[in-house]
TORKOL-4160 file (C-alpha; in steps of 0.2 Angstrom, whole numbers, padded with zeros to 4 digits, m for minus):
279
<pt num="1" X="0000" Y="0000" Z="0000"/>
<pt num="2" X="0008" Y="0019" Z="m0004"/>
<pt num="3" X="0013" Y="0027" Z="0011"/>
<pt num="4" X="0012" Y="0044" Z="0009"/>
<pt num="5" X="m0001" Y="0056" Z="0008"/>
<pt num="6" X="m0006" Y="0064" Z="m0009"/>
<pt num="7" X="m0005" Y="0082" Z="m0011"/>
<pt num="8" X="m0017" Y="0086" Z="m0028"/>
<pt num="9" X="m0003" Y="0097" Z="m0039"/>
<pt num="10" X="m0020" Y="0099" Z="m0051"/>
<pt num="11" X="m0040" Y="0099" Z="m0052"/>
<pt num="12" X="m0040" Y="0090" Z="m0066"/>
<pt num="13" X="m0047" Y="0075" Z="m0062"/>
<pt num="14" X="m0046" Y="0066" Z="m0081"/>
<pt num="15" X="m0039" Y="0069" Z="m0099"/>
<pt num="16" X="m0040" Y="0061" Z="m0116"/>
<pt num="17" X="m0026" Y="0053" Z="m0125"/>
<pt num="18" X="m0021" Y="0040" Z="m0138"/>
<pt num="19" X="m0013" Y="0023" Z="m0134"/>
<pt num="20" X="m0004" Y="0012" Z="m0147"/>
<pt num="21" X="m0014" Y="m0006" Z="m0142"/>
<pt num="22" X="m0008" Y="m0021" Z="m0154"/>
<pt num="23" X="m0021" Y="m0026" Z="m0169"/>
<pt num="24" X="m0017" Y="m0046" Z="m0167"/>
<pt num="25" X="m0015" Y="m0055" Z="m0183"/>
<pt num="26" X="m0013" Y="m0072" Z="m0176"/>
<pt num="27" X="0008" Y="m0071" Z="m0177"/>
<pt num="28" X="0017" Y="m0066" Z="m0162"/>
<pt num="29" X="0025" Y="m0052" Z="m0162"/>
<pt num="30" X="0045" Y="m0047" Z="m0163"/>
<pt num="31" X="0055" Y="m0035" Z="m0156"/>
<pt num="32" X="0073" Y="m0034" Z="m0160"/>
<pt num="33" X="0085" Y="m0026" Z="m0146"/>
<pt num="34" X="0096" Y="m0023" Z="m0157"/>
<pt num="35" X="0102" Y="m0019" Z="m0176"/>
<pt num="36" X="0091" Y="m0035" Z="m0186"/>
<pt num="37" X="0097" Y="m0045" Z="m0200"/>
<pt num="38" X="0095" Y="m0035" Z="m0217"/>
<pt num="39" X="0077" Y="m0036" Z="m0223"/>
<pt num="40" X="0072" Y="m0041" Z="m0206"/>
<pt num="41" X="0061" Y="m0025" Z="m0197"/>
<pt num="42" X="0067" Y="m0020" Z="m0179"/>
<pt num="43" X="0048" Y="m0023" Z="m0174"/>
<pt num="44" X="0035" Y="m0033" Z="m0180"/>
<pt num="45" X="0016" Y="m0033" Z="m0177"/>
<pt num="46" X="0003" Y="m0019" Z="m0180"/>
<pt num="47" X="0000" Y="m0005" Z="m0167"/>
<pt num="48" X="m0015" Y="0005" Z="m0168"/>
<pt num="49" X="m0020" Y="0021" Z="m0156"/>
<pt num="50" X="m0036" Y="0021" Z="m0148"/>
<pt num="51" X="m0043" Y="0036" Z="m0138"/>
<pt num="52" X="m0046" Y="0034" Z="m0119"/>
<pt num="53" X="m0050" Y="0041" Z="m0105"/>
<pt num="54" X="m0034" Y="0042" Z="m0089"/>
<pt num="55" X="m0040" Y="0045" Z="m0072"/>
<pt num="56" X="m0026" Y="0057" Z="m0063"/>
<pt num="57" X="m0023" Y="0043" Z="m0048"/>
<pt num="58" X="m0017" Y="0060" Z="m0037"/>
<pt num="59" X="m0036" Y="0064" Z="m0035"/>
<pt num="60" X="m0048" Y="0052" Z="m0043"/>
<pt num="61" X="m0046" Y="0038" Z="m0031"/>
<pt num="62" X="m0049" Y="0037" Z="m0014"/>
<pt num="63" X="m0030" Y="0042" Z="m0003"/>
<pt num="64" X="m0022" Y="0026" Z="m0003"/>
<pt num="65" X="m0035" Y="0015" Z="m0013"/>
<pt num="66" X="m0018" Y="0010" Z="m0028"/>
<pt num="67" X="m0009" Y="0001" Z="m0021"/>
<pt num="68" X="0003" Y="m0014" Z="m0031"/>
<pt num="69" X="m0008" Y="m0030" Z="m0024"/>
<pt num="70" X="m0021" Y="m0024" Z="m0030"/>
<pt num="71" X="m0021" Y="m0014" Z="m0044"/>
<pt num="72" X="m0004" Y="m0016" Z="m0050"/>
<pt num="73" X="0007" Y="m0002" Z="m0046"/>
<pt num="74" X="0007" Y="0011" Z="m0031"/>
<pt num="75" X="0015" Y="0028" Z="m0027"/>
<pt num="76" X="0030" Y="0031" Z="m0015"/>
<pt num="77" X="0040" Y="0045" Z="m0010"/>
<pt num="78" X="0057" Y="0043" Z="m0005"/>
<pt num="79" X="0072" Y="0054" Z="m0011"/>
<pt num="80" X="0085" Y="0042" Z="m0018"/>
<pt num="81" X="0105" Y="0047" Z="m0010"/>
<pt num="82" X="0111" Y="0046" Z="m0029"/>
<pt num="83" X="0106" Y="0061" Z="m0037"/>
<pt num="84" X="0119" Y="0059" Z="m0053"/>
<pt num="85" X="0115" Y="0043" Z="m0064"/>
<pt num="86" X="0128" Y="0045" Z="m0077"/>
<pt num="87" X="0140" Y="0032" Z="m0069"/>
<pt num="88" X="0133" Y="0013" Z="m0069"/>
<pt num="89" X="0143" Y="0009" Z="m0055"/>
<pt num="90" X="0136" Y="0020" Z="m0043"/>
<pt num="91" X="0118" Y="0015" Z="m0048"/>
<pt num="92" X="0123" Y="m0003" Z="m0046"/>
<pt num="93" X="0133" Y="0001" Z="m0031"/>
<pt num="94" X="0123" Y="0011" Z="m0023"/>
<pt num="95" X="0104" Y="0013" Z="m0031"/>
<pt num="96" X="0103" Y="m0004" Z="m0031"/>
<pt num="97" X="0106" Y="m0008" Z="m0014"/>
<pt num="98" X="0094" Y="0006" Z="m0008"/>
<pt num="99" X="0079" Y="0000" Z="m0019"/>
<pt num="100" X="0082" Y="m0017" Z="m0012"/>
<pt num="101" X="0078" Y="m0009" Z="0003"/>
<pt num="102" X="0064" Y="0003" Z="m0002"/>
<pt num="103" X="0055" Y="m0012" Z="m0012"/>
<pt num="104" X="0056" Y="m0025" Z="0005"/>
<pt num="105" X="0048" Y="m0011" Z="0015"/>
<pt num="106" X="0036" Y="m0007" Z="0003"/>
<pt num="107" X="0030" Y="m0027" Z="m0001"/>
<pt num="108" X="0035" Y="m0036" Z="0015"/>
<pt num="109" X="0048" Y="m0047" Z="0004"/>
<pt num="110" X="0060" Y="m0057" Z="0012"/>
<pt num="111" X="0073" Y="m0056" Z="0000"/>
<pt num="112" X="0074" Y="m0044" Z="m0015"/>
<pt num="113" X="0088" Y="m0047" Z="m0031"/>
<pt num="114" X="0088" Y="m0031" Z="m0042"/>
<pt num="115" X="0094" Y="m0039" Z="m0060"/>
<pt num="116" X="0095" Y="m0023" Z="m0072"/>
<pt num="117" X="0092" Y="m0006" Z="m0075"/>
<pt num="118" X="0085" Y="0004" Z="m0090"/>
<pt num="119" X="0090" Y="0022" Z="m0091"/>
<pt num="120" X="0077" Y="0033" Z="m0103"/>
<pt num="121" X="0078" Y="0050" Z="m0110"/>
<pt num="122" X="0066" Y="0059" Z="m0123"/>
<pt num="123" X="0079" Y="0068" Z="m0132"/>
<pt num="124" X="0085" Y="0064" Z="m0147"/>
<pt num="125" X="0102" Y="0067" Z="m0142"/>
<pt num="126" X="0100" Y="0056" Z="m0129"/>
<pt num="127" X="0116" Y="0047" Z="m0123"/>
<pt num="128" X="0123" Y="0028" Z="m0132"/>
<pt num="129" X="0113" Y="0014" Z="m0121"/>
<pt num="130" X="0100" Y="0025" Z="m0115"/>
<pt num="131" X="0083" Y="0022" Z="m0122"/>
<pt num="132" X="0069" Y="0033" Z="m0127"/>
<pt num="133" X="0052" Y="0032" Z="m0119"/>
<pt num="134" X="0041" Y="0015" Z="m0125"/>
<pt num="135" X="0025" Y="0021" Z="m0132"/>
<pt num="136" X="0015" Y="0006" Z="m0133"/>
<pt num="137" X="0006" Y="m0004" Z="m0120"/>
<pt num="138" X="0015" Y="m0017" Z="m0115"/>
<pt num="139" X="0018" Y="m0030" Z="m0098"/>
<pt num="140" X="0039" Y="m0032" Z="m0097"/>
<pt num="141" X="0036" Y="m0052" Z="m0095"/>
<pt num="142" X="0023" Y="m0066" Z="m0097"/>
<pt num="143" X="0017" Y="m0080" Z="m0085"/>
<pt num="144" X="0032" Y="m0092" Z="m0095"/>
<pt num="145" X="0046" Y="m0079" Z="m0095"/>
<pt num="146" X="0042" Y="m0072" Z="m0076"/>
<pt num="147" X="0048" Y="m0090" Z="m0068"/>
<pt num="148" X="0061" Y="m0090" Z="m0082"/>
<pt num="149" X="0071" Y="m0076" Z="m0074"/>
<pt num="150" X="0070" Y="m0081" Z="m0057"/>
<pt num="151" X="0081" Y="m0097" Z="m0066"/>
<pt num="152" X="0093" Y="m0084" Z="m0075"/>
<pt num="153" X="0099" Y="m0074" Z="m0059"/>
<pt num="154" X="0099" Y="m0089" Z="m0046"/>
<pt num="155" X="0111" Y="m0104" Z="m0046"/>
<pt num="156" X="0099" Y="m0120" Z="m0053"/>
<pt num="157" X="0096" Y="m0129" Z="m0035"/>
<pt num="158" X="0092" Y="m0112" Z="m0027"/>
<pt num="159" X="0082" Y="m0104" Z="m0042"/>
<pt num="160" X="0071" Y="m0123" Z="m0041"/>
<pt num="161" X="0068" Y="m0120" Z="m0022"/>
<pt num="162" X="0059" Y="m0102" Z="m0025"/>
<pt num="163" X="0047" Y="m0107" Z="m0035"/>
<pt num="164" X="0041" Y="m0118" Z="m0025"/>
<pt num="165" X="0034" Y="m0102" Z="m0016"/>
<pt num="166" X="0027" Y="m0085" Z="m0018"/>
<pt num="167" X="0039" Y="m0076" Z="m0034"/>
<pt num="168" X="0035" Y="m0059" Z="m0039"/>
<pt num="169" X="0044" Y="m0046" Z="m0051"/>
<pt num="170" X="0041" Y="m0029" Z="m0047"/>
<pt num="171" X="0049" Y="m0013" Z="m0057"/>
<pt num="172" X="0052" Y="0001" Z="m0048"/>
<pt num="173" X="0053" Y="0018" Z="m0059"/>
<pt num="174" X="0059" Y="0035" Z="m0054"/>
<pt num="175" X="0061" Y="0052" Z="m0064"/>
<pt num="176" X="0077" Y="0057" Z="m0065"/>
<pt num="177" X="0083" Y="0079" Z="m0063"/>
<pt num="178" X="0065" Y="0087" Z="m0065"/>
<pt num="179" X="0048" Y="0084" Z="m0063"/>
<pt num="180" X="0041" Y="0074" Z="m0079"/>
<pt num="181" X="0029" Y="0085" Z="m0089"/>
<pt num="182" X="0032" Y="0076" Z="m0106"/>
<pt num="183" X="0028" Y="0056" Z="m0111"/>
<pt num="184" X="0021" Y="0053" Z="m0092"/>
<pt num="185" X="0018" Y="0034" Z="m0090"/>
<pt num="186" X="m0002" Y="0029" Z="m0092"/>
<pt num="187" X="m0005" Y="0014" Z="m0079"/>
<pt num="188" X="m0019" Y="m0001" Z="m0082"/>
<pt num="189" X="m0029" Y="m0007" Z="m0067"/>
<pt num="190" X="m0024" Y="m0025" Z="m0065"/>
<pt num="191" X="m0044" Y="m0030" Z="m0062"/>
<pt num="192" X="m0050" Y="m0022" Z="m0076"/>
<pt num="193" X="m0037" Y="m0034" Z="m0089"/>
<pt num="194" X="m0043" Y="m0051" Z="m0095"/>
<pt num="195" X="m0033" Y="m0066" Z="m0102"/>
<pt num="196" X="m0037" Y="m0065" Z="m0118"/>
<pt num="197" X="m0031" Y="m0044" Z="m0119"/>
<pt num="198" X="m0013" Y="m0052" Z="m0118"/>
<pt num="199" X="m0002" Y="m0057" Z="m0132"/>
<pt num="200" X="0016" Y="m0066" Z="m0130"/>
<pt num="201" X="0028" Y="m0054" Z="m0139"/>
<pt num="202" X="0046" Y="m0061" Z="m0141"/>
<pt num="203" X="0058" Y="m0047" Z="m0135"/>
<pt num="204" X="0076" Y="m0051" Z="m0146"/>
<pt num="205" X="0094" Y="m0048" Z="m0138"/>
<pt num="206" X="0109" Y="m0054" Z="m0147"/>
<pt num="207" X="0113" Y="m0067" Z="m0134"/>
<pt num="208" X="0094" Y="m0073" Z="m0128"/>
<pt num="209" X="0076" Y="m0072" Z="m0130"/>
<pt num="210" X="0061" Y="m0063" Z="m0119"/>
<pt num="211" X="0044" Y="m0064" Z="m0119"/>
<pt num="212" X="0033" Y="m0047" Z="m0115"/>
<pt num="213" X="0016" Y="m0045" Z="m0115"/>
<pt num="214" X="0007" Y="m0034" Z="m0129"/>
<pt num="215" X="m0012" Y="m0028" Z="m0128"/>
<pt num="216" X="m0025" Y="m0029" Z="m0138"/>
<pt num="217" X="m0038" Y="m0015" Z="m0135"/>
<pt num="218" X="m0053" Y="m0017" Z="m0122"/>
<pt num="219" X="m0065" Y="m0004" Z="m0119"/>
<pt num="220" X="m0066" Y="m0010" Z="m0100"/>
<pt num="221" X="m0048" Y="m0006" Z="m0097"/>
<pt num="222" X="m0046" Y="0007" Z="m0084"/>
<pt num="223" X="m0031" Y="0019" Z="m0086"/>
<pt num="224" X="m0022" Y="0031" Z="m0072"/>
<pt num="225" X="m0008" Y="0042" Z="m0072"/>
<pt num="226" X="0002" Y="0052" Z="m0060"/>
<pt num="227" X="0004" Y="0069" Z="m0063"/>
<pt num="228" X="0020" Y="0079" Z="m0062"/>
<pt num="229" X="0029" Y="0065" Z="m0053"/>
<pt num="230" X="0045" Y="0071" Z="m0046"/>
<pt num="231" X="0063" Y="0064" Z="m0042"/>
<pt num="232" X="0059" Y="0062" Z="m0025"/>
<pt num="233" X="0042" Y="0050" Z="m0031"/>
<pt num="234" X="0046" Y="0031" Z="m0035"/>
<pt num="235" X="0033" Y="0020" Z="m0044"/>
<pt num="236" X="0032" Y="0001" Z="m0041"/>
<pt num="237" X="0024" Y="m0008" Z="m0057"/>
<pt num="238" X="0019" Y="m0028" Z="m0056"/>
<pt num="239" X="0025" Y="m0034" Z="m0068"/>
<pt num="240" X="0022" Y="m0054" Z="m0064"/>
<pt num="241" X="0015" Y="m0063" Z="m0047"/>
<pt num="242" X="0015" Y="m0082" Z="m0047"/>
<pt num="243" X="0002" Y="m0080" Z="m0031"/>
<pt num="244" X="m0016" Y="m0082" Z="m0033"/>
<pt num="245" X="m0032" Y="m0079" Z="m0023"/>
<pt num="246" X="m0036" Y="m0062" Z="m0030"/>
<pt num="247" X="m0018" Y="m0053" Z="m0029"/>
<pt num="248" X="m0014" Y="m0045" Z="m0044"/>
<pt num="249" X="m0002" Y="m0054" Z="m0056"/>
<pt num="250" X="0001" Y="m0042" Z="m0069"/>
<pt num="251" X="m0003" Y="m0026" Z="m0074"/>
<pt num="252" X="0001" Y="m0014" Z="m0090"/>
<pt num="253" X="0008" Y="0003" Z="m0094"/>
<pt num="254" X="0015" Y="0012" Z="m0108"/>
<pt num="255" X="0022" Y="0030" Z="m0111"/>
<pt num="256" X="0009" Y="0042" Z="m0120"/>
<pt num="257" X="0008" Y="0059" Z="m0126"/>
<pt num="258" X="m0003" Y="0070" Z="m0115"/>
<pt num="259" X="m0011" Y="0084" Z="m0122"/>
<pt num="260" X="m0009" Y="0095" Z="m0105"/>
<pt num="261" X="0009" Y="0094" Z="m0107"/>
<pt num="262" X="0016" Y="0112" Z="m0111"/>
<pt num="263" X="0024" Y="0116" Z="m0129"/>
<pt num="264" X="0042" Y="0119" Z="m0120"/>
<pt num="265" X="0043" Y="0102" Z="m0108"/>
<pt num="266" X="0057" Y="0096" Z="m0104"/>
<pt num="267" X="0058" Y="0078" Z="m0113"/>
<pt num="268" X="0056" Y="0065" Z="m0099"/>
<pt num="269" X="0071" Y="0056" Z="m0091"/>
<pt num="270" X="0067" Y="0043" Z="m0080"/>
<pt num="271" X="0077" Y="0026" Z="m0071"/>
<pt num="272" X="0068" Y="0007" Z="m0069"/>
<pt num="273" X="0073" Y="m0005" Z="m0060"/>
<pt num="274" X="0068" Y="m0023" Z="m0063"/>
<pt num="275" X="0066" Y="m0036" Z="m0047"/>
<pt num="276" X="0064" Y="m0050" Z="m0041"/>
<pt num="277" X="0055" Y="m0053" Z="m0024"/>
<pt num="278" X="0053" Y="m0069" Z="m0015"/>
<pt num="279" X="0042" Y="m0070" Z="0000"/>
């Protein structure tokens, strides 16, 4: 559950936008992480924006209603001690050891093992190995690749014993210098996705192969965003849960143009973090 107290930067209580969902055409979509073969497009599959409405989660919602079990992701605020992100050995030093912290506080895990890091920047000149914002809806792993990674970080014996209980990955993503007013992340209530809204997308590395989840469009999706989120403001985003009896397992966001933004924002930078948690 979020454990702070949610001061309402704005009045505005909803606003329009488009969000790229995937028109499913019965052959699984690609995404290459890298430079493909010649002839080979970096992404297959067709994305195609539909209009909704985004609920402002600082105002709509009853103080302290999000929250990750539940709904699939939950605001925090905590000023991280690493202000400068440039270096990856600091973030993996020392960003990675306070998030640990910050995620076993927030969801009573026993044990947390951070296993990357994405950096993202909406500038064009943005720096080698930093990404731009993802603009279409997408879940970072399925109900067969979510297991699969707790096998990738762990040794085999280990890894086999963990699954035997609770395993959830959880991202947690923080602005990065200012206060995001451009590409802001659109979040989808985990209650209001069904089974067949998800589609197994095979993410490409040179050396592996992921799986992500795409969507196809619902009109009973519910959407929320938050606002002007700050440095000092984490979000925590489920991205797989192996427990059942009505916990959220999954949920769905992307990065979306919204119309409120001014003309002269600042392009969004922002760090996630990608976790395992075993309870």
């Amino acid at each position: 559950m979020s454990d702070i107290v949610i001061d309402a930067p704005t009045s505005v209580t909803t606003i329009e936008a488009e969000l790229n969902y995937l028109e499913f055409t019965g052959e699984k979509p690609v995404s290459y992480q890298y430079d493909p073969p010649p002839g080979v497009p970096k992404r297959s599959g067709v994305y195609r924006p539909h209009r909704v409405t985004i609920s402002n989660a600082r105002v709509a919602p009853p103080p302290g209603a999000l929250s990750l079990d539940r709904n699939g992701f939950e605001l925090h605020r905590y000023p991280s001690a690493l202000s400068d992100f440039s270096d990856p050995r600091k973030i993996q030093s020392l960003y990675y050891a306070e998030a640990e912290a910050l995620l076993k506080k927030a969801t009573g895990a026993k044990r947390v093992v951070v296993f990357d890091h994405t950096l993202r920047d909406g500038s064009a000149g943005r720096d080698q190995g930093v990404r731009e914002p993802v603009k279409y809806i997408h879940n970072d792993q399925t109900f067969v690749s979510g297991p699969r990674r707790v096998r990738d970080h762990l040794p085999p014996d280990e890894a086999e014993q963990l699954l035997q209980g609770r395993v959830a990955i959880v991202n947690l993503w923080r602005p990065i210098g200012e206060t995001v007013q451009s590409s802001p992340l659109a979040l989808c209530d985990s209650r209001s996705i069904a089974l067949n809204d998800l589609v197994a997308s095979d993410l490409v590395y040179p050396d592996k192969v992921g799986e992500t989840y795409a969507l196809v469009f619902n009109p009973r999706h519910r959407w929320y965003y938050f606002p002007n989120l700050t440095p000092d403001e984490f979000l925590l985003l489920k991205i797989y849960d192996s427990a059942g009896d009505g916990v959220a397992r999954l949920s769905a966001h992307t990065a979306f143009d919204d119309p409120t933004s001014p003309a002269d924002a600042p392009p969004r930078r922002s760090i996630e973090l990608r976790s395992l948690l075993f309870f």
